[in-house]
DOZA-765265 format. One record per residue (C-alpha): residue number from 0; residue in three letters; x, y, z. Coordinates in steps of 0.001 Angstrom, whole numbers. Example, Ala and Ser with C-alpha at 12.3 -4.5 7.8 and 13.67 -1.06 7.14 Angstrom:
// residues 2
+-----+-----+---------+---------+---------+
:   i :  aa :      px :      py :      pz :
+-----+-----+---------+---------+---------+
:   0 : ala :   12300 :   -4500 :    7800 :
:   1 : ser :   13670 :   -1060 :    7140 :
+-----+-----+---------+---------+---------+
END
This chain:
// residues 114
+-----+-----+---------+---------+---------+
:   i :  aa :      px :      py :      pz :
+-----+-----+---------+---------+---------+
:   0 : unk :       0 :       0 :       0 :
:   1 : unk :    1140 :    3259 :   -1033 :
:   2 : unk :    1839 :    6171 :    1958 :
:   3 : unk :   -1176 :    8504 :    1413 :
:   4 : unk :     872 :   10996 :     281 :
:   5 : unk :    1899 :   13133 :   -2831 :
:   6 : unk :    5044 :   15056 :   -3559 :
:   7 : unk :    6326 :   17104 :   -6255 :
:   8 : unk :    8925 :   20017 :   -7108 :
:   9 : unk :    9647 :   22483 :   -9619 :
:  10 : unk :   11853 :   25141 :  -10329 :
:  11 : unk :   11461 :   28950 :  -10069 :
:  12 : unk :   14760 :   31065 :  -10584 :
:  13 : unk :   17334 :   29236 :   -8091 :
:  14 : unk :   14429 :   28126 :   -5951 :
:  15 : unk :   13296 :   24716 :   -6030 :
:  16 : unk :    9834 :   24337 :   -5186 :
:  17 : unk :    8491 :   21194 :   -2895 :
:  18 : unk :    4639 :   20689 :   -2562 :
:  19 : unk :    3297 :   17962 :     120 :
:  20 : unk :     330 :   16964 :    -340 :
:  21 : unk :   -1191 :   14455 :    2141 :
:  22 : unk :    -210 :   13096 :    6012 :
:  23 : unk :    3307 :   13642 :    7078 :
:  24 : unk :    3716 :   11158 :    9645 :
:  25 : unk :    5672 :    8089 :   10524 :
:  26 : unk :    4245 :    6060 :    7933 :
:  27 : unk :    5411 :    8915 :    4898 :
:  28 : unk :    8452 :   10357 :    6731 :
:  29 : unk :   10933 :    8125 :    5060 :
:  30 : unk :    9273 :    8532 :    1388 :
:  31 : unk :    9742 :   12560 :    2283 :
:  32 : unk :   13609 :   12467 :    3601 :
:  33 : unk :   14629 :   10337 :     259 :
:  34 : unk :   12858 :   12523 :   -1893 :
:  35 : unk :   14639 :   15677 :      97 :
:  36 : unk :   18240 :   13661 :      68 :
:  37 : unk :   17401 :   13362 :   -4265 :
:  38 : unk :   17100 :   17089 :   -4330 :
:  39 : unk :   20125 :   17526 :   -2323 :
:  40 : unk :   22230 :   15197 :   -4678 :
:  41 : unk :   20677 :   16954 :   -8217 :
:  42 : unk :   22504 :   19578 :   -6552 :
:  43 : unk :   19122 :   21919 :   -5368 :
:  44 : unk :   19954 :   24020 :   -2631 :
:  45 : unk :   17207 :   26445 :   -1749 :
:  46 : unk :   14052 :   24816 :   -1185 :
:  47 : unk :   10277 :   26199 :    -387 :
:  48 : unk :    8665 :   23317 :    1438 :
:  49 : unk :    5377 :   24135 :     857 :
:  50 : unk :    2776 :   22423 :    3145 :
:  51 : unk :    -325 :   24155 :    2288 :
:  52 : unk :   -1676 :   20895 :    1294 :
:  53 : unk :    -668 :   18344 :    4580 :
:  54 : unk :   -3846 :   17375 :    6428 :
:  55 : unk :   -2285 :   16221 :    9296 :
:  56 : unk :    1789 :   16605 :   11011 :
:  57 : unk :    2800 :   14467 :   13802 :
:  58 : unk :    6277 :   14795 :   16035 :
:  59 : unk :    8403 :   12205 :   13369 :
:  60 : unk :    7051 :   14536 :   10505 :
:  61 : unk :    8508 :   17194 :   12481 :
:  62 : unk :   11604 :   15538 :   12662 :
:  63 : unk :   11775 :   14831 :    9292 :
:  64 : unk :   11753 :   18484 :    8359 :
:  65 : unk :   14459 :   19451 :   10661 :
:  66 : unk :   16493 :   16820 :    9475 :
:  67 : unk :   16243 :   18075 :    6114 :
:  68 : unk :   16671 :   22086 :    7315 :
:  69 : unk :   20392 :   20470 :    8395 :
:  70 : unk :   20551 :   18539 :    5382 :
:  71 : unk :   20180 :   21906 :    3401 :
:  72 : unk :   22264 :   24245 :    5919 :
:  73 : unk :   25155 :   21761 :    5658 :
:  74 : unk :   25572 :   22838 :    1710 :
:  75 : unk :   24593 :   26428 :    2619 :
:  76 : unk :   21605 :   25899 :    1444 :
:  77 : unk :   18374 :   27609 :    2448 :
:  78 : unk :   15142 :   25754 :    3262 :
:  79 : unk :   11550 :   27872 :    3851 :
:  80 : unk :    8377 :   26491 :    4689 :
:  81 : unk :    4828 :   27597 :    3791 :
:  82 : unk :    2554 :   26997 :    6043 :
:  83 : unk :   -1344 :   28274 :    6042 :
:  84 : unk :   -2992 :   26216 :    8558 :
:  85 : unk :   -4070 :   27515 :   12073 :
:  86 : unk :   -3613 :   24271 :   13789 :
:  87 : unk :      88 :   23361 :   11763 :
:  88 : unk :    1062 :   26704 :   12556 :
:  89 : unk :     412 :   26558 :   16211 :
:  90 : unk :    1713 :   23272 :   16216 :
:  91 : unk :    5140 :   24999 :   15237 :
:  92 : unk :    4858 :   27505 :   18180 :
:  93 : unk :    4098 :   25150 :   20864 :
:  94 : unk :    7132 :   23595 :   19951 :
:  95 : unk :    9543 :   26294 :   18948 :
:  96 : unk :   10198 :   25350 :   15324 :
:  97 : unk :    8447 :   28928 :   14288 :
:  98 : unk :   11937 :   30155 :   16032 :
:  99 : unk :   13683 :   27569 :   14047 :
: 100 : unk :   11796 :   27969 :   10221 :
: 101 : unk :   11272 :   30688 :    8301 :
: 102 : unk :    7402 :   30506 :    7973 :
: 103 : unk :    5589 :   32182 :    4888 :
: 104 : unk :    1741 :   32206 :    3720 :
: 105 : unk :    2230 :   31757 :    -166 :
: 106 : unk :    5483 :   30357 :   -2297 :
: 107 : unk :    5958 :   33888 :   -3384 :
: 108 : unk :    6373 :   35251 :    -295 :
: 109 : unk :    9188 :   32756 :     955 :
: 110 : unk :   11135 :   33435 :   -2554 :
: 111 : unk :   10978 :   37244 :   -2328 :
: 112 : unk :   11983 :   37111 :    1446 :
: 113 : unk :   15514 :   37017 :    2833 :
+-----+-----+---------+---------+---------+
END
């Protein structure tokens, strides 16, 4: 059975762009990291994670995206997240990863930002 959970990327100027779509949990968390770790060795190295479309985050999907922010920071990388959601958001300020991500409402946003 397939993790329910879609993920695709394209390019805009020297950003690529990731879009989950789906649960990010333990069950899609390893499906996420190789795709991430792919990126990483096409040689991508600023990334918009957006996650406008995740219905539901638990702690290993959090995990999963920090492991890829050090992924990406250890090439120099950048890595942004777009996040829409009251509940995801809050779920990044209870536990301090709002302090730890850059946090933007639309893909535009995070690529104009620095």
């Amino acid at each position: 059975m397939e993790p329910p959970i879609e993920i695709n990327h394209s390019g805009v100027g020297d950003w690529t762009i990731v879009e989950i779509r789906g649960e990010v949990d333990v069950y899609t968390v390893p499906v996420i990291k190789q795709y991430m770790i792919e990126r990483l060795a096409d040689g991508h190295r600023r990334f918009v994670v957006d996650l406008r479309g995740v219905a539901f985050i638990d702690s290993m999907g959090l995990g999963v995206l920090v492991g890829a922010l050090k992924r990406v920071q250890s090439v120099r990388g950048e890595l942004k997240l777009v996040i829409t959601d009251a509940h995801t958001k809050q779920l990044f300020a209870l536990t301090g990863l709002r302090h730890v991500f850059p946090i933007y409402d639309s893909v535009y946003q995070a690529r104009r930002t620095s």
